[in-house]
C-alpha positions in Angstrom: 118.5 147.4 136.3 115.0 145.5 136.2 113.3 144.8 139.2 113.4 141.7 140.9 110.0 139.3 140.3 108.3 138.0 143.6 107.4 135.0 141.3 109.3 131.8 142.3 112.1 130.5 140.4 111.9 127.0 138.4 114.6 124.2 138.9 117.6 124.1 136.7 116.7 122.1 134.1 113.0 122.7 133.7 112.1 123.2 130.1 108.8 124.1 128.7 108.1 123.2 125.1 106.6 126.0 123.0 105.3 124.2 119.9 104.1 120.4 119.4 105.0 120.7 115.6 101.3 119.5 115.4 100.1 121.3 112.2 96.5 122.6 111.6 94.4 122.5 108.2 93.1 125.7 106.5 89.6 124.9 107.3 90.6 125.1 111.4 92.7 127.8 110.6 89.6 130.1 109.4 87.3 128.2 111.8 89.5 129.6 115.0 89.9 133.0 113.4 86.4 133.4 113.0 85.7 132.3 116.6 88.4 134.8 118.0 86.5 137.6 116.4 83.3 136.4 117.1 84.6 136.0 121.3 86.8 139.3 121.3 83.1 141.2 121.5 82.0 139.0 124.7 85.0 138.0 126.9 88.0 140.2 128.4 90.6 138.2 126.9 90.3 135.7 123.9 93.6 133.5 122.9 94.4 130.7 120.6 96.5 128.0 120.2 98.8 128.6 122.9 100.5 126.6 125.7 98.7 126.8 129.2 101.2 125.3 131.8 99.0 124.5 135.3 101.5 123.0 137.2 104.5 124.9 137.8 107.9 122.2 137.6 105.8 119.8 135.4 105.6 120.7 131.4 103.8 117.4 131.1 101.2 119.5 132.5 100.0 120.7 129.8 96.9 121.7 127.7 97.1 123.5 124.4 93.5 124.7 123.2 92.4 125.9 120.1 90.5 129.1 121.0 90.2 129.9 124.8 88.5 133.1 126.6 89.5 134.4 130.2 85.8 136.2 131.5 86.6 138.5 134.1 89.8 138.2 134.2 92.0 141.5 134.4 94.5 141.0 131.8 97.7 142.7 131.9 100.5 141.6 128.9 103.0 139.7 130.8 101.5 139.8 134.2 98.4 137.8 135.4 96.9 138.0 138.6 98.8 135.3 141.5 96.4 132.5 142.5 95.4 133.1 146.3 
């Protein structure tokens, strides 16, 4: 049996999209691979072209960047650090 998360629960009914269907040419393609290699060497945590929820209930609140880094952050698959 897993363990029970401390994290809070969303309402019923709260769905957050996980693609825009907003495709990308082959020029941004290499353009963000490139910077993900070139970032990996200075940052913690580099990620692209995902879906960054920042407020929890609301997936209007979105933002969805192309290449990102997390600089001192202490990054954990599946677990980040709860906001005090």
């Amino acid at each position: 049996m897993a363990p029970e998360s401390d994290l809070p629960r969303e309402p019923p009914g709260v769905f957050y999209p996980v693609s825009d269907d907003a495709g990308q040419s082959g020029f941004q393609s290499v353009v963000i691979h490139l910077l993900l290699d070139l970032l990996e060497d200075y940052f913690v945590f580099v990620g692209a072209n995902q879906f960054l929820y920042y407020k929890q209930g609301d997936p209007r609140s979105v933002v969805a960047p192309d290449v990102y880094a997390t600089p001192d952050l202490p990054f954990q698959t599946g677990h980040l650090p709860r906001p005090t």
